[in-house]
RODO-2510 file (C-alpha; in nm, 4 decimals, decimal comma):
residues 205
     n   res          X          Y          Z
     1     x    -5,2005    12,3205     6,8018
     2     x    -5,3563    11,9972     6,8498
     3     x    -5,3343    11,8233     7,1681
     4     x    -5,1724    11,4075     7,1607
     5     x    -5,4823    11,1919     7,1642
     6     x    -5,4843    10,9154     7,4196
     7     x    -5,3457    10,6039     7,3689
     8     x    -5,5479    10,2829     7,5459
     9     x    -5,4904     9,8799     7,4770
    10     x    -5,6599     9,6114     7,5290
    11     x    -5,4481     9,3023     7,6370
    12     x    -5,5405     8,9571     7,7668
    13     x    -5,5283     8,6025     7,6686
    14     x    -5,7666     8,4748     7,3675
    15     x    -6,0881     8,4000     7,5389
    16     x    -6,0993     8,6867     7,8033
    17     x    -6,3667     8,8879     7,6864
    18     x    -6,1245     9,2154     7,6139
    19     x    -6,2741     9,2626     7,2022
    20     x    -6,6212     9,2722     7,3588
    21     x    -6,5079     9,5737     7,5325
    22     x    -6,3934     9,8134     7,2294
    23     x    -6,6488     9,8888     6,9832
    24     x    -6,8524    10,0483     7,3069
    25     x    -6,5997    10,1973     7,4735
    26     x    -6,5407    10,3537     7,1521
    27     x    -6,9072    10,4565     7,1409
    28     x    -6,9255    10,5693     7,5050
    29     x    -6,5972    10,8042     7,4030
    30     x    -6,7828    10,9292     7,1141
    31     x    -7,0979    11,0448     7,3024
    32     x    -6,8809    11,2456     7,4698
    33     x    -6,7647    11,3781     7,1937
    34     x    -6,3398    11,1920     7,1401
    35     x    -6,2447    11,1473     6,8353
    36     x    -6,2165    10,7563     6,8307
    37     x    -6,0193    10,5124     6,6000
    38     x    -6,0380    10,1185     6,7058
    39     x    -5,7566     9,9119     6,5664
    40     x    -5,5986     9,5631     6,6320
    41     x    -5,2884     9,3827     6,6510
    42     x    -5,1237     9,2450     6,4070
    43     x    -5,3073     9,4283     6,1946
    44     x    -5,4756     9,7671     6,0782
    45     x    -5,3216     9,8314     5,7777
    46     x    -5,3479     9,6323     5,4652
    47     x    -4,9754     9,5299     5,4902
    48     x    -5,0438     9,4622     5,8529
    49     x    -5,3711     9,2812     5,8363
    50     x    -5,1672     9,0312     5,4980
    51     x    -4,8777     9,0018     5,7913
    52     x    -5,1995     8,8842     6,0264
    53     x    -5,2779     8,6432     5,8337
    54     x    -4,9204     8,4915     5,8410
    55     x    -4,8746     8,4733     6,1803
    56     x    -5,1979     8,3331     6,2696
    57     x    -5,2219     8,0637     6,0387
    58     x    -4,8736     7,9718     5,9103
    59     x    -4,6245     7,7368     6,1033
    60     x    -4,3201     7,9384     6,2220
    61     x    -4,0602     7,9558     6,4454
    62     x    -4,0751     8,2241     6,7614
    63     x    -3,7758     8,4697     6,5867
    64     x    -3,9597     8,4491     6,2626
    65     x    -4,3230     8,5030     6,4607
    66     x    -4,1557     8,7903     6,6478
    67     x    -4,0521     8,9378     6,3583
    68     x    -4,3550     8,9802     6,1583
    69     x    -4,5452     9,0935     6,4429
    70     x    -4,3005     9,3816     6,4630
    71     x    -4,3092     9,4394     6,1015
    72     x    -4,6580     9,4426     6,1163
    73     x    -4,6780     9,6620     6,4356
    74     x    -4,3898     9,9260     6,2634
    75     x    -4,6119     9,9713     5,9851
    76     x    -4,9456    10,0442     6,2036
    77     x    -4,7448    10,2969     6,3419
    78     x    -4,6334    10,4574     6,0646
    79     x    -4,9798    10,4051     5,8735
    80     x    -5,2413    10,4666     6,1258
    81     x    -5,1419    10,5168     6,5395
    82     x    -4,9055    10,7645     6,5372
    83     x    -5,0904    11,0023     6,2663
    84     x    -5,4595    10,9579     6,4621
    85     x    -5,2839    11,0407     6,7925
    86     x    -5,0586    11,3170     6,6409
    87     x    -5,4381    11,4585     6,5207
    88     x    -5,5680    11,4430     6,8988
    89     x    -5,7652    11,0967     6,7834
    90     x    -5,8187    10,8560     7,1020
    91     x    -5,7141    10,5238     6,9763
    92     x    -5,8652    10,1726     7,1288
    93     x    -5,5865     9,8774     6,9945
    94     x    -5,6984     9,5025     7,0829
    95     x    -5,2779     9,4302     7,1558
    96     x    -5,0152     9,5598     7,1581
    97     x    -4,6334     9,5184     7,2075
    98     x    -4,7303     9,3736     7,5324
    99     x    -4,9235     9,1167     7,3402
   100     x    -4,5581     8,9870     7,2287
   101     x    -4,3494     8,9647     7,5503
   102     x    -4,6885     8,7758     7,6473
   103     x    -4,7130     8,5552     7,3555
   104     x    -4,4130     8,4895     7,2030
   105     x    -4,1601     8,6185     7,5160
   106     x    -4,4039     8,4227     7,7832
   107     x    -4,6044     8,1930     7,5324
   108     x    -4,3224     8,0321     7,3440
   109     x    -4,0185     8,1110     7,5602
   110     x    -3,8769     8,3377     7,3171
   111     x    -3,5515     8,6168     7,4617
   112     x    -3,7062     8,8859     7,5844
   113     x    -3,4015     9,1066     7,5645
   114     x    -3,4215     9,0716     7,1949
   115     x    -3,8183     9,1435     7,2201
   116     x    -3,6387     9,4782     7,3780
   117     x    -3,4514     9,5562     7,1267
   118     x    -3,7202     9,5393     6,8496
   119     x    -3,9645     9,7170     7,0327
   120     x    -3,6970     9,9898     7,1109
   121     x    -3,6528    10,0240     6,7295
   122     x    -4,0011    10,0045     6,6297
   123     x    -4,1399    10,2439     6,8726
   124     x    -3,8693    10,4245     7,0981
   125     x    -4,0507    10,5967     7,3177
   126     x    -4,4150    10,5331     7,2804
   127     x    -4,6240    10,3178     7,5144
   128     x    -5,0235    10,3573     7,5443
   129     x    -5,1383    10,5770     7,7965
   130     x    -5,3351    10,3189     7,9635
   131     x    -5,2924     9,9362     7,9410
   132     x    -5,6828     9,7550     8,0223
   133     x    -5,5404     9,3759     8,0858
   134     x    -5,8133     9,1153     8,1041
   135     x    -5,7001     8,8615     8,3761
   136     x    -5,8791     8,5455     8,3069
   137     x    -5,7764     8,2174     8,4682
   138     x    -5,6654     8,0236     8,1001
   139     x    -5,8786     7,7495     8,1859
   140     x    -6,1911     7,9869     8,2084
   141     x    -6,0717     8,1604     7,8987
   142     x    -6,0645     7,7812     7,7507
   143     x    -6,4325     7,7207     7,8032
   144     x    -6,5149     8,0462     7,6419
   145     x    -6,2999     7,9952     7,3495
   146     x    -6,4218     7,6379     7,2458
   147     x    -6,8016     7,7943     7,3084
   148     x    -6,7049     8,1280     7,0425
   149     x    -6,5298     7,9957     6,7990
   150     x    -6,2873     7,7703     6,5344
   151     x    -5,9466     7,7788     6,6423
   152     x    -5,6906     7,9676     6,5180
   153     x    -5,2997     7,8608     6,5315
   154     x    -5,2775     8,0019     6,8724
   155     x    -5,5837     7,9611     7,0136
   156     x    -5,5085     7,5659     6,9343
   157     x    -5,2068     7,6019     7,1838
   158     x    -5,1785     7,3900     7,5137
   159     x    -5,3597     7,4932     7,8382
   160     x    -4,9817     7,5040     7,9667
   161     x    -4,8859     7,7537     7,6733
   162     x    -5,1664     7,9841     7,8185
   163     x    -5,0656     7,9489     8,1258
   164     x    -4,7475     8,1071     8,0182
   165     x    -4,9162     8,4234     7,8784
   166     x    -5,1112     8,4743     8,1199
   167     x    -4,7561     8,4804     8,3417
   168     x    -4,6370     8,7072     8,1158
   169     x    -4,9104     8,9682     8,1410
   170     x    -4,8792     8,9174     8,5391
   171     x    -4,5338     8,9899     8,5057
   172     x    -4,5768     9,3216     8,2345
   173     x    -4,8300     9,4302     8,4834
   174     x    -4,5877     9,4158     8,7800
   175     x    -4,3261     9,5791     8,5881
   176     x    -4,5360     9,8813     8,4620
   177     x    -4,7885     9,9156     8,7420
   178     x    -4,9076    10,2544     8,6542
   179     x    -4,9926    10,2125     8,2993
   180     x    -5,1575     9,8572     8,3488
   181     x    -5,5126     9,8512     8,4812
   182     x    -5,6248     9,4964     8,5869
   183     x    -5,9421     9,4423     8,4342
   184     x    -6,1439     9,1409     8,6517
   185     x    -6,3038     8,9077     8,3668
   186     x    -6,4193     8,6940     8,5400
   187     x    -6,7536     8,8666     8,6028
   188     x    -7,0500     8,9393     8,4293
   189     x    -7,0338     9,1556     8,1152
   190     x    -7,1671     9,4564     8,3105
   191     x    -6,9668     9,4288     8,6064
   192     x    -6,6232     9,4030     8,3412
   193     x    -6,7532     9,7183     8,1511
   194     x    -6,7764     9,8884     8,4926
   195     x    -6,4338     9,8337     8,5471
   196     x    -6,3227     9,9161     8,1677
   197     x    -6,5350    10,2234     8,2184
   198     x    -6,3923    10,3536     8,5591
   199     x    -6,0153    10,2630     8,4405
   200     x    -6,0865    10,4911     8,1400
   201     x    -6,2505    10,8099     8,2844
   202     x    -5,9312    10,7897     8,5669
   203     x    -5,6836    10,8060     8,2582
   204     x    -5,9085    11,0938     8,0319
   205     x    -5,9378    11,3196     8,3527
***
């Protein structure tokens, strides 16, 4: 019988460093020989990654934002997450569900009861097995954007709308302080993948 694989996100506002991360985490895992399947959010699935699209470059409203992101996210699930972990696959996602009570709960100042209520239909039950959350000041994360790359529809938001993500990561992290690791990006790259890497080995033990 095949043991659940691990479950690990990667959460933080744009510009914090956390896609930098995956592709050698996923690498390191490998070398010591996981079975390793990097994903995103919205996204990795064809429907998922057409829903992507959407959301990140279509004016909308926070209920019809919410609810493609969950249609997206239902159909990763189905497609792609649950399967690899059912198979004892580690899987690496760049967001999560978190990513919405951040965005559009904290972000846009959308009800986070009914955020509740679709995640508890979408995926009753499942949360990751280890939450890496890139705290970067949003002005930091700013600078690092502009420097990266063109903007996307959220990624154009106010400094003020990033401050309100970033609150609601603080406040996910609070809630859930045993699944969330605070990740320091503030750092140099090596110092944040000593972090990433220490956080992981602590949950894989």
């Amino acid at each position: 019988m095949n043991v659940r694989g691990r479950f690990i996100t990667f959460e933080g506002i744009d510009g914090a460093g956390k896609s930098s991360h995956i592709e050698p985490l996923a690498a390191w895992l490998r070398g010591r020989g996981h079975h390793v399947l990097v994903t995103r959010e919205p996204g990795g699935t064809p429907l998922a990654e057409t829903l992507r699209g959407l959301v990140l470059h279509q004016p909308m409203d926070a209920l019809t934002e919410s609810l493609l992101v969950f249609a997206a996210r239902r159909d990763h699930l189905g497609q792609s997450i649950q399967p690899a972990l059912d198979a004892g696959t580690t899987v690496l996602c760049d967001r999560f569900t978190d990513a919405t009570f951040a965005y559009q709960g904290g972000g846009r100042g959308f009800d986070m009861q009914t955020l509740s209520q679709l995640e508890a239909m979408v995926h009753p039950g499942l949360q990751p097995d280890l939450t890496l959350w890139f705290d970067l000041p949003a002005a930091l994360a700013a600078q690092r954007r502009a420097a990266a790359r063109a903007a996307d529809r959220f990624e154009s938001e106010s400094p003020a709308f990033f401050e309100r993500v970033q609150a609601g990561y603080a406040a996910r992290a609070a809630a859930e302080p045993r699944r969330f690791k605070r990740v320091d990006a503030a750092p140099s790259q090596a110092e944040v993948w000593a972090q990433v890497s220490a956080a992981v080995q602590a949950v894989l033990r």
